[in-house]
PDB file of N, CA, C and O in Angstrom, chain B, residues numbered from 101:
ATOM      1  N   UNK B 101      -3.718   4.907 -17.414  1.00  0.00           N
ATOM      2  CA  UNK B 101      -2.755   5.715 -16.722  1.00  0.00           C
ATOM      3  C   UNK B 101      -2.753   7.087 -17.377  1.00  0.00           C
ATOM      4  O   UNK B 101      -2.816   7.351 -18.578  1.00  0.00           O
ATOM      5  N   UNK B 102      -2.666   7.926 -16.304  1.00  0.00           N
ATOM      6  CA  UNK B 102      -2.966   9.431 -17.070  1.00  0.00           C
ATOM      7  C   UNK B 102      -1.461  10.468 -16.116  1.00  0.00           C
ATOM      8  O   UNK B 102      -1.239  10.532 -14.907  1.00  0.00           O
ATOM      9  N   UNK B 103      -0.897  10.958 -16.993  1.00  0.00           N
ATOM     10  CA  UNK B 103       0.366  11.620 -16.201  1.00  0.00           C
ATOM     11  C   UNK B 103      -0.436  12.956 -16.171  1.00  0.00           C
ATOM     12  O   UNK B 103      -1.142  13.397 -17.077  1.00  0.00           O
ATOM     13  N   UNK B 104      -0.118  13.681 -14.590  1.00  0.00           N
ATOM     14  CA  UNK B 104      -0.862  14.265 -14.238  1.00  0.00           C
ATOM     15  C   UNK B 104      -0.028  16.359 -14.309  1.00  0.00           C
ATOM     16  O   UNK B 104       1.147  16.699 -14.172  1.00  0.00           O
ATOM     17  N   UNK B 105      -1.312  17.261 -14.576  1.00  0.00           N
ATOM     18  CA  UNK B 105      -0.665  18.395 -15.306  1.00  0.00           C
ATOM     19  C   UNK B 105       0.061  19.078 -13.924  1.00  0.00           C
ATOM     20  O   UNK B 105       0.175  18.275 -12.998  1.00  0.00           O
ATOM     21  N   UNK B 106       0.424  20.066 -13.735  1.00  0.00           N
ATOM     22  CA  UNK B 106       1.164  20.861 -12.864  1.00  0.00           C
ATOM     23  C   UNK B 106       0.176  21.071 -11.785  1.00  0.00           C
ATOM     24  O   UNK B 106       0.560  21.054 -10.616  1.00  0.00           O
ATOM     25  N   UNK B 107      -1.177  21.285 -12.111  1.00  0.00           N
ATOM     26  CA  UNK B 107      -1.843  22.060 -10.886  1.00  0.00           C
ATOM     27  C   UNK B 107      -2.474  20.692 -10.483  1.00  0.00           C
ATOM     28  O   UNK B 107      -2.539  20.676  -9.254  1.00  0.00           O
ATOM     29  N   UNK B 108      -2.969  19.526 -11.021  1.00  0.00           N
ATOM     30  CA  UNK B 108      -3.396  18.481 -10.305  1.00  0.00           C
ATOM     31  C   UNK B 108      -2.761  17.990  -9.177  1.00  0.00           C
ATOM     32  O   UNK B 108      -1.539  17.868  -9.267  1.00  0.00           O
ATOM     33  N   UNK B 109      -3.326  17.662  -8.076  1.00  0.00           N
ATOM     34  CA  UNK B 109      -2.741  17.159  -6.904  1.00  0.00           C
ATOM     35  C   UNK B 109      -3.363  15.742  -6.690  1.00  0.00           C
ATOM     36  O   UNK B 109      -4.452  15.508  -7.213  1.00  0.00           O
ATOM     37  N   UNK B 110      -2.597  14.583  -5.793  1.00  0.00           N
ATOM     38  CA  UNK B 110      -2.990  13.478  -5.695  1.00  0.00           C
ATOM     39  C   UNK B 110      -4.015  13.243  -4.677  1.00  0.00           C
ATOM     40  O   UNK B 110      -4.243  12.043  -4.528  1.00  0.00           O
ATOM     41  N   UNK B 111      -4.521  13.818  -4.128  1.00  0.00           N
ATOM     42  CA  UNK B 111      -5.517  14.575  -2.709  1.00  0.00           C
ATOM     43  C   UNK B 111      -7.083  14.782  -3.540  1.00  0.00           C
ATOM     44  O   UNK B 111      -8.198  14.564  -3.067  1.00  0.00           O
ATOM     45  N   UNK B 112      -6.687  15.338  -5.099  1.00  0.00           N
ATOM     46  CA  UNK B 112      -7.916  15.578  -5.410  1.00  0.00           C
ATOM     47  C   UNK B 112      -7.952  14.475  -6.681  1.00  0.00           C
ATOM     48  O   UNK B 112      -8.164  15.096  -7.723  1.00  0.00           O
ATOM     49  N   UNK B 113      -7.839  13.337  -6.866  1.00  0.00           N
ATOM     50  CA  UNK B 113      -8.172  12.084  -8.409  1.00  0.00           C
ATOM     51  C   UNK B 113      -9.190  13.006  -9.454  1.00  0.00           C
ATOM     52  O   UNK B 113     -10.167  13.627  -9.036  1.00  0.00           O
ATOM     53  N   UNK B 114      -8.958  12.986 -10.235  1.00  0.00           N
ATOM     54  CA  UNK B 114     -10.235  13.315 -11.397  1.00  0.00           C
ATOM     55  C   UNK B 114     -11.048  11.967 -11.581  1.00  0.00           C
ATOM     56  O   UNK B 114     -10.614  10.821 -11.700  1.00  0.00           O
ATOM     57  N   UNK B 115     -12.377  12.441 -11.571  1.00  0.00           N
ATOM     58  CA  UNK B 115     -13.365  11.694 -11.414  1.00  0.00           C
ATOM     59  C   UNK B 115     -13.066  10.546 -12.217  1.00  0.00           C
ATOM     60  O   UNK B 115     -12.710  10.864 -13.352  1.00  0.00           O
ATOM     61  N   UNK B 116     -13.111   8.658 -11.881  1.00  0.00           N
ATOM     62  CA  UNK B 116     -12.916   7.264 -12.043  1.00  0.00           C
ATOM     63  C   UNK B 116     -11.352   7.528 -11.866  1.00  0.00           C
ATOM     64  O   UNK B 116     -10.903   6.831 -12.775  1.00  0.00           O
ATOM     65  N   UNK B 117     -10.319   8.084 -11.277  1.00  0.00           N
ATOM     66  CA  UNK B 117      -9.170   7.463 -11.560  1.00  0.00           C
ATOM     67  C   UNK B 117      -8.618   7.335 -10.014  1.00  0.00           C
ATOM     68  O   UNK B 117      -9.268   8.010  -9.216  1.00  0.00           O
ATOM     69  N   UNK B 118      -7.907   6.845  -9.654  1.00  0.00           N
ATOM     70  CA  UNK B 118      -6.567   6.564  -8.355  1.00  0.00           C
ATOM     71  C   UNK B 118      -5.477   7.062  -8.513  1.00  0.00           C
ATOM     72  O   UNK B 118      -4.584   6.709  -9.284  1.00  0.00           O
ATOM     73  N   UNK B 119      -5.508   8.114  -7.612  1.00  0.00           N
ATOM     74  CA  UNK B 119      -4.344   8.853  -8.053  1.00  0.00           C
ATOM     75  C   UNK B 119      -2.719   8.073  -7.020  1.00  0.00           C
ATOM     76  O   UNK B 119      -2.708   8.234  -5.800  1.00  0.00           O
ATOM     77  N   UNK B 120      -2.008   7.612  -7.434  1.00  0.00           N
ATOM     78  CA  UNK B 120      -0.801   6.852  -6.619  1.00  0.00           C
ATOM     79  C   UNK B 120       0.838   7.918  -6.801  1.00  0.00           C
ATOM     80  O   UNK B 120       1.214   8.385  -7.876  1.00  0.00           O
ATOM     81  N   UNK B 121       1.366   8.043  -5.836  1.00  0.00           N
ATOM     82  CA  UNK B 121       3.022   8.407  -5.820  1.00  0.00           C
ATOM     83  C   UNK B 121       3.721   7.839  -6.385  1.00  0.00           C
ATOM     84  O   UNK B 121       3.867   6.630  -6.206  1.00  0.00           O
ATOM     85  N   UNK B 122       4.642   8.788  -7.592  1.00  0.00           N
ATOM     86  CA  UNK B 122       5.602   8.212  -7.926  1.00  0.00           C
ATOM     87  C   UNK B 122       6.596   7.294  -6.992  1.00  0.00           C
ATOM     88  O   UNK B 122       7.093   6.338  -7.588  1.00  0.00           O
ATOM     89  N   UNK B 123       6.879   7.420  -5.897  1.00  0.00           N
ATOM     90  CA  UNK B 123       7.556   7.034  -5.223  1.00  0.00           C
ATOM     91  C   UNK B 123       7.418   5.877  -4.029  1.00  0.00           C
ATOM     92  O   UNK B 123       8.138   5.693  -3.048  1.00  0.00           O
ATOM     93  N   UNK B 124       6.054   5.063  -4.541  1.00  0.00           N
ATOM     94  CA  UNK B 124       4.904   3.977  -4.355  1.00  0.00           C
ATOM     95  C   UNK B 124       5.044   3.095  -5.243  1.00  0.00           C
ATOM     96  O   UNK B 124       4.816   1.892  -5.123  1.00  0.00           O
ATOM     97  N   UNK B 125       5.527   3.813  -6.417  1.00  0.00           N
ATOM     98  CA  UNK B 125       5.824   2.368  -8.245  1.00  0.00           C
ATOM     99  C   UNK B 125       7.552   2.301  -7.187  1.00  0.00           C
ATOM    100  O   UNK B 125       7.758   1.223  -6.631  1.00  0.00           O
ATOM    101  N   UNK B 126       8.441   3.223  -7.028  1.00  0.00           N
ATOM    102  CA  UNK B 126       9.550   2.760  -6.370  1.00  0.00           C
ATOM    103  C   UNK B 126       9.791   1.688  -5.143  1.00  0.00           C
ATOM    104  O   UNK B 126      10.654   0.836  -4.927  1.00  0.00           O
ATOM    105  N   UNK B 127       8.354   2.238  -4.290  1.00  0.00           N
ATOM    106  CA  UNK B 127       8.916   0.974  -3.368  1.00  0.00           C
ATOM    107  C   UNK B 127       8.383  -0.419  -3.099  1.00  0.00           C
ATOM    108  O   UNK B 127       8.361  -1.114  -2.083  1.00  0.00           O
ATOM    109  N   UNK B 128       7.814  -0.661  -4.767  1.00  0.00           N
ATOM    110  CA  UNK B 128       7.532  -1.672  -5.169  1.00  0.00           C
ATOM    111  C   UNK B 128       6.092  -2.063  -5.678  1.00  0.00           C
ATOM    112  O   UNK B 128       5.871  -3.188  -6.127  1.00  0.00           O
ATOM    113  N   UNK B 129       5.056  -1.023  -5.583  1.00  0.00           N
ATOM    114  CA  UNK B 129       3.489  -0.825  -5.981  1.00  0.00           C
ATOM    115  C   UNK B 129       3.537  -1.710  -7.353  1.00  0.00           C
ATOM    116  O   UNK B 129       4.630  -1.784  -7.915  1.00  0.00           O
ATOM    117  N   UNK B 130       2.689  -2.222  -7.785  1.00  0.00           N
ATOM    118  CA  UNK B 130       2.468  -2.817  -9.129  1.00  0.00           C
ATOM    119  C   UNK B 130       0.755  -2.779  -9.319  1.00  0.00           C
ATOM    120  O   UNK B 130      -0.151  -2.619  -8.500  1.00  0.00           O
ATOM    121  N   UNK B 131       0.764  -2.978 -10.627  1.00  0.00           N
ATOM    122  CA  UNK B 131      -0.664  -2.720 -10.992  1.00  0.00           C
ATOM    123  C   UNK B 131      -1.368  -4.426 -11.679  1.00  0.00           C
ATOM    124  O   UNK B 131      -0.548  -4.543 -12.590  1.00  0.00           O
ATOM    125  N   UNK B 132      -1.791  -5.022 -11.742  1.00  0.00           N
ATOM    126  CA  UNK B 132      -2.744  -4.645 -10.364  1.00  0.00           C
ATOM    127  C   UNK B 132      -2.075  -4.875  -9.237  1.00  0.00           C
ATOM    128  O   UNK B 132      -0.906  -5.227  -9.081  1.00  0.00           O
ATOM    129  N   UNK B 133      -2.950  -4.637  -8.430  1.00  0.00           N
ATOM    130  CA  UNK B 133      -2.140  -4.458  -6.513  1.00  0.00           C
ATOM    131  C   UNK B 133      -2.591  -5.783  -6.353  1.00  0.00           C
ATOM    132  O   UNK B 133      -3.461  -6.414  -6.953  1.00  0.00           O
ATOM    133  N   UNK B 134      -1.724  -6.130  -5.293  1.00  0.00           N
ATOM    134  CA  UNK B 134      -1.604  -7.936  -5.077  1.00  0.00           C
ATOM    135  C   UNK B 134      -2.784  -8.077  -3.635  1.00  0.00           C
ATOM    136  O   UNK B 134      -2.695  -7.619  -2.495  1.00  0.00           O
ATOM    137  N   UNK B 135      -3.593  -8.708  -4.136  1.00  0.00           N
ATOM    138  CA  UNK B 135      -4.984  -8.964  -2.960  1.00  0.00           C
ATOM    139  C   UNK B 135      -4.441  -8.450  -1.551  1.00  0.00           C
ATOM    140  O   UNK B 135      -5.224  -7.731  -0.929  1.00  0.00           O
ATOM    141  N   UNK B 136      -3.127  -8.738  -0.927  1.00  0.00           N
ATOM    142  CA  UNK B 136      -2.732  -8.645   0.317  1.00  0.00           C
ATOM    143  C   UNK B 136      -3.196  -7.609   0.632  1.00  0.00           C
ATOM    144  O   UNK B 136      -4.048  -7.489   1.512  1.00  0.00           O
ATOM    145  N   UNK B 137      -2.521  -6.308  -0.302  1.00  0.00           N
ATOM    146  CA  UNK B 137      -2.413  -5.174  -0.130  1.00  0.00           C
ATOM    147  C   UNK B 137      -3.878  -4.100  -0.566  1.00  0.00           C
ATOM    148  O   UNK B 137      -4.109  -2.963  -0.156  1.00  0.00           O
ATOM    149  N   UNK B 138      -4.471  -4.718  -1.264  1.00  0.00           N
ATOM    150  CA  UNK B 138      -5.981  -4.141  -1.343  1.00  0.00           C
ATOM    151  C   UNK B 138      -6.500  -4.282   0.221  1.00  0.00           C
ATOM    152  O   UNK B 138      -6.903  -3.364   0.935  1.00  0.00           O
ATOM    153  N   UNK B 139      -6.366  -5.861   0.601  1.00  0.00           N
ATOM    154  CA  UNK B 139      -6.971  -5.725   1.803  1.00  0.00           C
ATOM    155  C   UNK B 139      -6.731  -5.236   3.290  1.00  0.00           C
ATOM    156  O   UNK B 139      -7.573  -4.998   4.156  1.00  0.00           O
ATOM    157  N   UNK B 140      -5.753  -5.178   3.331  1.00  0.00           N
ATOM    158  CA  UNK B 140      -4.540  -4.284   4.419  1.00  0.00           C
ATOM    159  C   UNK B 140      -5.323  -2.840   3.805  1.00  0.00           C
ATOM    160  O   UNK B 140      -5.778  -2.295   4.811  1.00  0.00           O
ATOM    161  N   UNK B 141      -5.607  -2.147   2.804  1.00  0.00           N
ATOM    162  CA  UNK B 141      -5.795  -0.892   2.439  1.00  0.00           C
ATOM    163  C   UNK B 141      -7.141  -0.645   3.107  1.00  0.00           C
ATOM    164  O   UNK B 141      -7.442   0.218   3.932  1.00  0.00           O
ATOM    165  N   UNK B 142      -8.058  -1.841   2.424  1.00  0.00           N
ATOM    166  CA  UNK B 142      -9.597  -2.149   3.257  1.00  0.00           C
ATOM    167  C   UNK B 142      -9.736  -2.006   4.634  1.00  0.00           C
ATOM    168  O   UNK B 142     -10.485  -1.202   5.190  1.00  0.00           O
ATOM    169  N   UNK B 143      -8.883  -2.928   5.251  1.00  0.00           N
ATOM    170  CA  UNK B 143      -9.212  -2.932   6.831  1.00  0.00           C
ATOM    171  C   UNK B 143      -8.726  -1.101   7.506  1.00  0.00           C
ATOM    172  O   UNK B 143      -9.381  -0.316   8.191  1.00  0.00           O
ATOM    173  N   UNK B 144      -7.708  -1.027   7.078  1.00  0.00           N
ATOM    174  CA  UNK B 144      -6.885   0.159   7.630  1.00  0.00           C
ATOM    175  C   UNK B 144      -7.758   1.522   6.882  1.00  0.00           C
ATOM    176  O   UNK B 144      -7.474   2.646   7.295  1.00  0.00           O
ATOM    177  N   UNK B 145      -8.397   1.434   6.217  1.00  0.00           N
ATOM    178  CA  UNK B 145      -9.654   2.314   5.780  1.00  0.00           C
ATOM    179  C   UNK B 145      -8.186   3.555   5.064  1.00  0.00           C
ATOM    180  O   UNK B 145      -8.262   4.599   5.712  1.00  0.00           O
ATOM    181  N   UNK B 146      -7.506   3.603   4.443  1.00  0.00           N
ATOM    182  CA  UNK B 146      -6.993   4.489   3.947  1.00  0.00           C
ATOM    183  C   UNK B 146      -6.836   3.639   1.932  1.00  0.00           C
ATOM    184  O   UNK B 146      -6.973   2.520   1.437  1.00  0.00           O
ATOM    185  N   UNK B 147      -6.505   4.975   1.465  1.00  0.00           N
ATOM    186  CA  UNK B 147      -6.411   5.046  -0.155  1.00  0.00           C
ATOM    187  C   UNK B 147      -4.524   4.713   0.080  1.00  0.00           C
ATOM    188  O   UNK B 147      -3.737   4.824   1.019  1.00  0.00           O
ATOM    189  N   UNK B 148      -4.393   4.010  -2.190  1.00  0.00           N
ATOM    190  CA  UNK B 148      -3.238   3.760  -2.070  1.00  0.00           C
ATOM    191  C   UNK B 148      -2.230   5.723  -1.740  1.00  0.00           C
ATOM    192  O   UNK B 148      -1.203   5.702  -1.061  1.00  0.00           O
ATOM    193  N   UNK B 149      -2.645   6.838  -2.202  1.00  0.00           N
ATOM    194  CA  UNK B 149      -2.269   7.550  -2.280  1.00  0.00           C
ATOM    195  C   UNK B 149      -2.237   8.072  -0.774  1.00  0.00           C
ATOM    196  O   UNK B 149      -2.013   9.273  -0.622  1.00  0.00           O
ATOM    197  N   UNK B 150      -2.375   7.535  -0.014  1.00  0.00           N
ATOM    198  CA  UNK B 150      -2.249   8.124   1.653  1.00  0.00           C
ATOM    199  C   UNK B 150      -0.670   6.912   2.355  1.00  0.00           C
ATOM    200  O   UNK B 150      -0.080   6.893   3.436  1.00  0.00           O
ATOM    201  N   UNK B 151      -0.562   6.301   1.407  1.00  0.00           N
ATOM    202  CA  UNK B 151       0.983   5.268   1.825  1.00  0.00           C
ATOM    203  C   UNK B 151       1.602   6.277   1.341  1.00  0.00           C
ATOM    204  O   UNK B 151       1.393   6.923   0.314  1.00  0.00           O
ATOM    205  N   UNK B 152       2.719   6.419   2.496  1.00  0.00           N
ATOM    206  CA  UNK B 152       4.086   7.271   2.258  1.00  0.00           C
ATOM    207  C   UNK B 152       5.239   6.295   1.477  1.00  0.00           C
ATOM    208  O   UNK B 152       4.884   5.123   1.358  1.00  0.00           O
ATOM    209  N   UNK B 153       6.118   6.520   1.120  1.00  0.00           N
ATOM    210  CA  UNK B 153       6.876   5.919   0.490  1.00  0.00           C
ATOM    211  C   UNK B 153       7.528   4.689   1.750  1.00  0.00           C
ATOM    212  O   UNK B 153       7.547   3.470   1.583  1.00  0.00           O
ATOM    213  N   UNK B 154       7.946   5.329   2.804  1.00  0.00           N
ATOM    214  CA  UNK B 154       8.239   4.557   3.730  1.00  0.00           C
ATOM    215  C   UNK B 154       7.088   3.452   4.170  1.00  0.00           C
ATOM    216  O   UNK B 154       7.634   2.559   4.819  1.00  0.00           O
ATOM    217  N   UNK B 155       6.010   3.285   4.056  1.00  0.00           N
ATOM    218  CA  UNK B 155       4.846   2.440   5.013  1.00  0.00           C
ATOM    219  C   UNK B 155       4.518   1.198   3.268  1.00  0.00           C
ATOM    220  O   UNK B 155       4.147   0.029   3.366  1.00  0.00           O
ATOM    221  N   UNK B 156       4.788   1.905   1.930  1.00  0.00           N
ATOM    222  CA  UNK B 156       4.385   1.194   0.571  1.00  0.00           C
ATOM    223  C   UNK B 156       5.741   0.120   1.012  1.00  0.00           C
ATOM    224  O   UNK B 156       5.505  -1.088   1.026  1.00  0.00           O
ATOM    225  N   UNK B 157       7.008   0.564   1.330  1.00  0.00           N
ATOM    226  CA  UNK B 157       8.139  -0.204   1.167  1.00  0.00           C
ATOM    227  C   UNK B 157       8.224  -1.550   2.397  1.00  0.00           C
ATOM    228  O   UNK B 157       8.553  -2.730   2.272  1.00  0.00           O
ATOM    229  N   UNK B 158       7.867  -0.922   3.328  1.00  0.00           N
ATOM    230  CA  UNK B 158       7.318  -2.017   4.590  1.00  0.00           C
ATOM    231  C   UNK B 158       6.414  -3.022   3.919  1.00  0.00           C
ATOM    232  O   UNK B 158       6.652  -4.226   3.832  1.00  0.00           O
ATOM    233  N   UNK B 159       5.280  -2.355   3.426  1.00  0.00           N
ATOM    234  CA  UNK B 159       4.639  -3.480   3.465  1.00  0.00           C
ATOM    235  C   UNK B 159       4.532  -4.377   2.146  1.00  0.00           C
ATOM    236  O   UNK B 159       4.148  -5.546   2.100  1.00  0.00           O
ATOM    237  N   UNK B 160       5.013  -3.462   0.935  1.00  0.00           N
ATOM    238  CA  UNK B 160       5.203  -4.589   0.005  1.00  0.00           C
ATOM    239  C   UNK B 160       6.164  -5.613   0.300  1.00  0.00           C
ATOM    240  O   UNK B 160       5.984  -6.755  -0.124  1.00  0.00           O
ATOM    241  N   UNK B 161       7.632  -5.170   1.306  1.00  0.00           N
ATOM    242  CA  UNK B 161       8.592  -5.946   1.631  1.00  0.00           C
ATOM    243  C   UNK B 161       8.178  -7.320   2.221  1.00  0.00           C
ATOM    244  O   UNK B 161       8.667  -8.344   1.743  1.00  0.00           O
ATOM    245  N   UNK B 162       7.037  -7.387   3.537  1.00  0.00           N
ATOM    246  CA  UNK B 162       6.530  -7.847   3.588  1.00  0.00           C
ATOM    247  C   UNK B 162       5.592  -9.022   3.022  1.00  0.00           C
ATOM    248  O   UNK B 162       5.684 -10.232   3.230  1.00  0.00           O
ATOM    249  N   UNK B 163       5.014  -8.580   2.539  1.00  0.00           N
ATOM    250  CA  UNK B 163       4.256  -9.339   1.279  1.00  0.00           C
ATOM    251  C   UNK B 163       5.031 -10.124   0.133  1.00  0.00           C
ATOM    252  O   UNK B 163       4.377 -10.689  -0.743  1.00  0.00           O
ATOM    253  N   UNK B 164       6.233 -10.158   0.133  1.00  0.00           N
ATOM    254  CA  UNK B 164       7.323 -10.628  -0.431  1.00  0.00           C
ATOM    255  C   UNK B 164       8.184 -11.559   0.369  1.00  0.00           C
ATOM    256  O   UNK B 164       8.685 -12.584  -0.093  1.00  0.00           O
ATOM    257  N   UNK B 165       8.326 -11.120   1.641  1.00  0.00           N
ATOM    258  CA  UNK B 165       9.071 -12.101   2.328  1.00  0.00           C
ATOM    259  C   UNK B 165       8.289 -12.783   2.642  1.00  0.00           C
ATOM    260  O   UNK B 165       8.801 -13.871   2.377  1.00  0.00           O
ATOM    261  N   UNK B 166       6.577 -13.144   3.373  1.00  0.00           N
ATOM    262  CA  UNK B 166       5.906 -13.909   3.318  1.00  0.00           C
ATOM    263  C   UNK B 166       5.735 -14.624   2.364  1.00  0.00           C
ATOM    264  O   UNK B 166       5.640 -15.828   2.601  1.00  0.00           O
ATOM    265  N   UNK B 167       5.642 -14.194   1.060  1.00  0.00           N
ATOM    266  CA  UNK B 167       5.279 -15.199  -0.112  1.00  0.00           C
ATOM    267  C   UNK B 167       6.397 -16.213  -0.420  1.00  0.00           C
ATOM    268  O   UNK B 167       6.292 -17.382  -0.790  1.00  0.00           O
ATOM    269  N   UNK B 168       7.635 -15.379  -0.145  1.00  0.00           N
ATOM    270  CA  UNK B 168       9.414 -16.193  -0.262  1.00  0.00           C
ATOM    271  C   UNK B 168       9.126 -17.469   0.621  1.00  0.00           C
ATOM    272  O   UNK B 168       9.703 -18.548   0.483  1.00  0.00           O
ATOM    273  N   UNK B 169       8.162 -17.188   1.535  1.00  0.00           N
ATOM    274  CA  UNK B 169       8.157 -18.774   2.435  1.00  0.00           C
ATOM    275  C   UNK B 169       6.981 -19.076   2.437  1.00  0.00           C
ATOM    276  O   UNK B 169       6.811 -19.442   3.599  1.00  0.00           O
ATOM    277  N   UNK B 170       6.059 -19.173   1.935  1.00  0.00           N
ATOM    278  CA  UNK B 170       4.717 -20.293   1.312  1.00  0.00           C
ATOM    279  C   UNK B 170       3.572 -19.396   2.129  1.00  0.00           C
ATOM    280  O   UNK B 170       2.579 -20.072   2.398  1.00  0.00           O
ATOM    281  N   UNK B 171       3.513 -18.096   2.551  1.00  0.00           N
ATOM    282  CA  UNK B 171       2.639 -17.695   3.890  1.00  0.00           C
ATOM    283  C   UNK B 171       1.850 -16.256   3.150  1.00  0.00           C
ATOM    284  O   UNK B 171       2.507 -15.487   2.448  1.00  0.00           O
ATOM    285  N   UNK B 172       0.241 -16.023   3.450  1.00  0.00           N
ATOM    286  CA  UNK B 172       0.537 -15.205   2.478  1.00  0.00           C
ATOM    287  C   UNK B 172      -0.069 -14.070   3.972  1.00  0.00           C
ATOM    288  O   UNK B 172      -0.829 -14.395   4.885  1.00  0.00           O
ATOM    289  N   UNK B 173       0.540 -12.868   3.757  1.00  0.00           N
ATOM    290  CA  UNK B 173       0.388 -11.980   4.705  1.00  0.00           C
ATOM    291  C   UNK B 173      -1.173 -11.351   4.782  1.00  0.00           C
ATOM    292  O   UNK B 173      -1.555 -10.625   3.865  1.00  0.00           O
ATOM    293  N   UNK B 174      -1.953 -11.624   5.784  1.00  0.00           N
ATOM    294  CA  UNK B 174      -3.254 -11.325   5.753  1.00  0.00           C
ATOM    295  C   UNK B 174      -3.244  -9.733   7.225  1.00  0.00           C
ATOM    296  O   UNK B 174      -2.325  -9.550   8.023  1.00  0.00           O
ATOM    297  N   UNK B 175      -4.472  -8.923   7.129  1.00  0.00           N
ATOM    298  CA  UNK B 175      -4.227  -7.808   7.641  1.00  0.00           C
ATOM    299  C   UNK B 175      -4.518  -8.272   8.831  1.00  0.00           C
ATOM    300  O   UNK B 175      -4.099  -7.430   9.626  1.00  0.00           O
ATOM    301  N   UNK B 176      -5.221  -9.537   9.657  1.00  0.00           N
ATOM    302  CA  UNK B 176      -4.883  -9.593  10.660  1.00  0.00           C
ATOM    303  C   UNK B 176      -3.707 -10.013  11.793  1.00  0.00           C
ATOM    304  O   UNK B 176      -3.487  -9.899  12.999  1.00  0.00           O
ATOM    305  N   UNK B 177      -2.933 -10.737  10.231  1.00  0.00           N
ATOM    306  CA  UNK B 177      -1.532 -10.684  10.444  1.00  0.00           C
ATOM    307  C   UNK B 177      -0.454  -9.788  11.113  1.00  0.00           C
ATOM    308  O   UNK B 177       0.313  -9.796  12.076  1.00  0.00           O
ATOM    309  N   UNK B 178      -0.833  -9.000  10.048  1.00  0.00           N
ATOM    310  CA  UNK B 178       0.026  -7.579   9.776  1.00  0.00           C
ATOM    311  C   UNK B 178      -0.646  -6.737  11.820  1.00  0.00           C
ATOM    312  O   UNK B 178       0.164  -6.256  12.613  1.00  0.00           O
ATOM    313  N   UNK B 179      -1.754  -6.806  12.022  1.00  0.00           N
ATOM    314  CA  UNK B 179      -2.173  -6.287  13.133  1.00  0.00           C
ATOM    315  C   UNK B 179      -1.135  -6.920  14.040  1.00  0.00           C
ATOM    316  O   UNK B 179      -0.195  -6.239  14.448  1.00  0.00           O
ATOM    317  N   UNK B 180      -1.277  -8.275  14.391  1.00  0.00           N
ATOM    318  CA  UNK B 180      -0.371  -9.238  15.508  1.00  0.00           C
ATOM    319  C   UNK B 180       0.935  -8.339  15.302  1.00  0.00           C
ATOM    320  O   UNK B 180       1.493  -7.763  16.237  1.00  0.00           O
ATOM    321  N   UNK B 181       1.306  -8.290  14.140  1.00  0.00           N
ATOM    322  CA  UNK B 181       2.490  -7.937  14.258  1.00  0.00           C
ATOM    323  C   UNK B 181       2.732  -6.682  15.044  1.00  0.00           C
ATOM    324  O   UNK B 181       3.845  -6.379  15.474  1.00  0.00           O
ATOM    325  N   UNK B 182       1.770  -6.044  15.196  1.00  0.00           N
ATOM    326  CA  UNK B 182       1.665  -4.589  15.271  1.00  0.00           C
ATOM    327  C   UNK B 182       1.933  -4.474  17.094  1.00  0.00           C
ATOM    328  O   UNK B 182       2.686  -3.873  17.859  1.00  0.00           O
ATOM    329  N   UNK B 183       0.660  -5.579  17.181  1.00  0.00           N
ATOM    330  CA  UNK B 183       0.707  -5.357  18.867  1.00  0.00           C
ATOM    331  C   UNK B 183       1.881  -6.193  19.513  1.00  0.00           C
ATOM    332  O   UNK B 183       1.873  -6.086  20.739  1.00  0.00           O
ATOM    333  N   UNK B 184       2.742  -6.879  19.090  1.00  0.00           N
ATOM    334  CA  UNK B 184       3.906  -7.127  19.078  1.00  0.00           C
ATOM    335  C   UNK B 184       4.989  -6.037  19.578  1.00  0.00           C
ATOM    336  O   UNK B 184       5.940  -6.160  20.349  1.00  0.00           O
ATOM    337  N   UNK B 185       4.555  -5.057  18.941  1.00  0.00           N
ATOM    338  CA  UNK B 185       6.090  -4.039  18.899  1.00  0.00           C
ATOM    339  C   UNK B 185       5.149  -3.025  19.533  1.00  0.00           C
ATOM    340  O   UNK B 185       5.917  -2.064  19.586  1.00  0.00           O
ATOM    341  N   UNK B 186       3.913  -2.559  20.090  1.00  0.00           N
ATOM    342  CA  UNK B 186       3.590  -1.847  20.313  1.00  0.00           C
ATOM    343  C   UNK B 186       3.790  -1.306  21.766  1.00  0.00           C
ATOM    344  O   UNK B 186       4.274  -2.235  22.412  1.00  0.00           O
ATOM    345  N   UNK B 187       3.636  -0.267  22.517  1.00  0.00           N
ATOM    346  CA  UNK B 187       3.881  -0.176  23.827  1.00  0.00           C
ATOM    347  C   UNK B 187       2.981   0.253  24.723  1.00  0.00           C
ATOM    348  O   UNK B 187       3.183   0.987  25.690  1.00  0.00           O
ATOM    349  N   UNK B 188       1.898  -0.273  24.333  1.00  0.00           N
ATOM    350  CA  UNK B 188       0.464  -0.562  24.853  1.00  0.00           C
ATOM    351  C   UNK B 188       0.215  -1.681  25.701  1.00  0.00           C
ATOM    352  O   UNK B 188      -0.925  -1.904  26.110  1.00  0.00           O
TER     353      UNK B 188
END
């Protein structure tokens, strides 16, 4: 873990590191990241540093209330859910 100087931005990582939002450890991020959420990151082709604080808190919530009941949240899961609420 490297705390980062004034002009570094999370857009640009210094070469081997992941740069993550403070406000990503708030809405529940942990290190290491729990398989769910690597692979939800995989399919959805985005970095942890492109989750807004709002979308980290969804879906770790998630990944928590699934696990609270024996289920573990997989990204084609998370899709169903999607086209569920969608208005397509």
């Amino acid at each position: 873990m490297k705390v980062p100087a004034r002009t570094n931005r999370a857009r640009f990582p210094p070469p081997g590191y992941v740069t993550v939002y403070e406000s990503n450890l708030r809405a529940g991020l942990r290190f290491p990241p729990s398989p769910e959420l690597i692979d939800i990151l995989i399919i959805c082709g985005v970095s942890l540093s492109q989750f807004s604080y709002k979308a980290m808190s969804i879906v770790m919530g998630l990944i928590v209330l699934f696990r609270d009941h024996g289920v573990i949240l997989s990204a084609e899961c998370l899709s169903r859910m999607g086209c569920l609420f969608s208005d397509v």
